[in-house]
N, C-alpha and C positions, 0 to 999 in steps of 0.2 A: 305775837308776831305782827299782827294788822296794825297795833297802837306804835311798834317800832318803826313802820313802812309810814304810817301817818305823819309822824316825829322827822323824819328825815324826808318826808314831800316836803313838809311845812319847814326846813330847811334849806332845802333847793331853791322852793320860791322865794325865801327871804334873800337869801344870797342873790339871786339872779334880778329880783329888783331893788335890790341897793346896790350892787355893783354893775348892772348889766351887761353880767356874764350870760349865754344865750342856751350855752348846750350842755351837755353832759357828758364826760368821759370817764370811762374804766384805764388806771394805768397799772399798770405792773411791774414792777422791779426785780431782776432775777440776778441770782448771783449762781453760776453751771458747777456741779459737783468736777473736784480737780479732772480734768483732761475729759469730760462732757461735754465742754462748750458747742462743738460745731452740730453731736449728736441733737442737743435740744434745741438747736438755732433749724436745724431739721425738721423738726418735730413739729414745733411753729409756723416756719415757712408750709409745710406743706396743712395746718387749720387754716393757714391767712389765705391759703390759694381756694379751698372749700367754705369759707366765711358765710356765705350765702344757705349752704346749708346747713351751719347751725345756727341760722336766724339775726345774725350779728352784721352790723355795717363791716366794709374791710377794715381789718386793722392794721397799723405801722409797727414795722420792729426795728429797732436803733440798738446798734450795737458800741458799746461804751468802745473809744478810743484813749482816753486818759482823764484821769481826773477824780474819779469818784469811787466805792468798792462796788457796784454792782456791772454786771459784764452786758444786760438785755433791756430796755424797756421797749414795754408794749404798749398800745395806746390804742384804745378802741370807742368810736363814739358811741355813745346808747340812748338808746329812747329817756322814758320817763323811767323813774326807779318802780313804778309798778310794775309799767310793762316788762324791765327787765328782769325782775325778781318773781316776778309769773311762774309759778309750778311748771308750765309750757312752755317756757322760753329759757328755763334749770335745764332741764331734760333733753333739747336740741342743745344746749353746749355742752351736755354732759358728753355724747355724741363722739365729742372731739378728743385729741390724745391731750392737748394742756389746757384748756378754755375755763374749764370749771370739773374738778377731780374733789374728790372727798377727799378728806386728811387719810395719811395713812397709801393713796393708791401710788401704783406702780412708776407714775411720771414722777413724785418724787424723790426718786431715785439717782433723775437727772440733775436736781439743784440743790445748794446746799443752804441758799438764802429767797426768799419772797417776802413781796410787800407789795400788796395789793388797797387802791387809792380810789374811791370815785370823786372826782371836779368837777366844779363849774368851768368850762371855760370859754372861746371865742365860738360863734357862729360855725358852722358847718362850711358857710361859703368861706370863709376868711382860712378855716382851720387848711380843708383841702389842698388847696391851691400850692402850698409852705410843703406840704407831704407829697405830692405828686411831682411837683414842680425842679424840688430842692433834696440834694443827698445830702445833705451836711449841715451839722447843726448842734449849736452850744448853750450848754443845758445848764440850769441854776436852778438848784434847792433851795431853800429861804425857811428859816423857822424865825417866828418872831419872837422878839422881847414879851413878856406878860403884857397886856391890854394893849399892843402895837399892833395887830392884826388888821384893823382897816387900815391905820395910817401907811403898812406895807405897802399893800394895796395900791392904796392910792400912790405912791412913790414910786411903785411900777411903770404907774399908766403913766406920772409924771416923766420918767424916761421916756415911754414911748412918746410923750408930745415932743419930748426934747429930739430925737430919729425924726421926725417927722419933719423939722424944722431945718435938719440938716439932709435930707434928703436919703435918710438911713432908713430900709425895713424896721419896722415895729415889731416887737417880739410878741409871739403868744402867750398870754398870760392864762392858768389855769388856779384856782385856789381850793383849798380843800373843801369837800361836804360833807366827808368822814371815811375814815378808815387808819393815815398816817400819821406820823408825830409831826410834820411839816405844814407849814399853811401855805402854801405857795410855790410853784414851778412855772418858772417863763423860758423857752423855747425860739430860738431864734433859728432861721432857715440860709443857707449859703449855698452857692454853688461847691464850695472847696473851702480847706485849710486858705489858702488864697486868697476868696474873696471876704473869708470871716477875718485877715489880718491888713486888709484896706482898708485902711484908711478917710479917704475920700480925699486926700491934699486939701482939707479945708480947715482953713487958720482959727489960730485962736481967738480971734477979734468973735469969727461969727459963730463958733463952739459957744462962747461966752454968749452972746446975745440970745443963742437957741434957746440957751440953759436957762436964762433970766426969765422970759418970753413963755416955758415951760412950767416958772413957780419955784426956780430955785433961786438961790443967792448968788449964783455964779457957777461953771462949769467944774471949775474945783472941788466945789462944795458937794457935785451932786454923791458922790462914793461916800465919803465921811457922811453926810446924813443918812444914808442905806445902813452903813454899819449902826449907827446910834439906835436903829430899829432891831437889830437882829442878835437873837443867841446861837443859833447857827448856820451854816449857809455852806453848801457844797457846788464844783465847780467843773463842768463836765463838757468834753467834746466828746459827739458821736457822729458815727454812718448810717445812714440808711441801710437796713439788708435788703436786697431785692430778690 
């Protein structure tokens, strides 16, 4: 167990200084046993309101509005994976009704699917602000082509220069450190259905020079190169639960 927890630090830190990705998170992906959904959307809401006591940062629950088969995700930052993998720090989540269950207990009951992810992904300062701030938000899965894993990456952050050029939020980018078949979920935060289909009324002239200015060949191009990386990719709008 210590040579596994060694194996996946010495991960984390590779990952986090080649991409300077800064934090850590635990995601979860739940799919509710037919007609559970609200009972375990319960269940959750009230661990995220106790958070504190079983030793975990708060965590977000996002509830799938269209697009994708899972109905929950959860999203909680974590220390280091020692700390979080601490006999002492099992035990305070064990505590809780969904946080960390053995196979087999009573909670699943309530779901019929899970997929549980730790990432690298933005800063705590950066991540917060998108979760506190913002209910609404569209989610993208990314698996890549064989040996395309940084080139994603990097094709991410190259959108976000390109948002940034046009005066658009930058998404959060998280990438896998192990647990899912996916390399990659980037996260973008809105006020509303509303403000995620504005546009900004800004022309093609300066889309295009964003794009160029960003590392692409032009605004056009930037979709067709994403796909030429990818074997799969799922496509998701959610709510914040509060």
């Amino acid at each position: 167990m210590t040579k596994k927890i060694y194996a996946l630090l010495f991960a984390v830190t590779f990952s986090t200084l080649l991409y300077g990705q800064e934090q850590l998170y635990k995601v979860n992906l739940l799919r509710a046993k037919p007609g559970e959904l609200l009972t375990l959307i319960d269940v959750i809401k009230e661990d995220i309101s106790k958070s504190t006591n079983f030793g975990i940062s708060k965590p977000y629950l996002l509830r799938h509005s269209q697009g994708d088969h899972w109905d929950l995700m959860l999203i909680i930052p974590i220390p280091s994976l020692e700390e979080y993998f601490a006999n002492s720090a099992i035990e305070n989540r064990a505590k809780s009704q969904s946080l960390e269950k053995s196979y087999g207990d009573d909670y699943f009951n309530l779901i019929s699917f899970q997929e549980e992810a730790i990432l690298a992904g933005p800063a705590i300062s950066v991540f917060k602000p998108a979760f506190e701030n913002y209910s609404f938000f569209h989610i993208e899965i990314f698996t890549s082509l064989a040996g395309k894993q940084s080139e994603l990456l990097e094709q991410r952050q190259m959108e976000n220069e390109f948002y940034r050029h046009i005066n658009h939020k930058p998404n959060l980018i998280f990438s896998r450190v192990f647990g899912p078949s996916w390399d990659i979920i980037t996260i973008g935060s809105y006020k509303s259905l509303q403000d995620f289909a504005d546009d900004g009324g800004i022309s093609f002239e300066k889309e295009d020079a964003a794009a160029k200015k960003a590392g692409f060949s032009g605004v056009n191009y930037i979709g067709s190169y994403l796909r030429s990386l990818l074997l799969e990719h799922h496509d998701t709008l959610a709510n914040k639960v509060n």
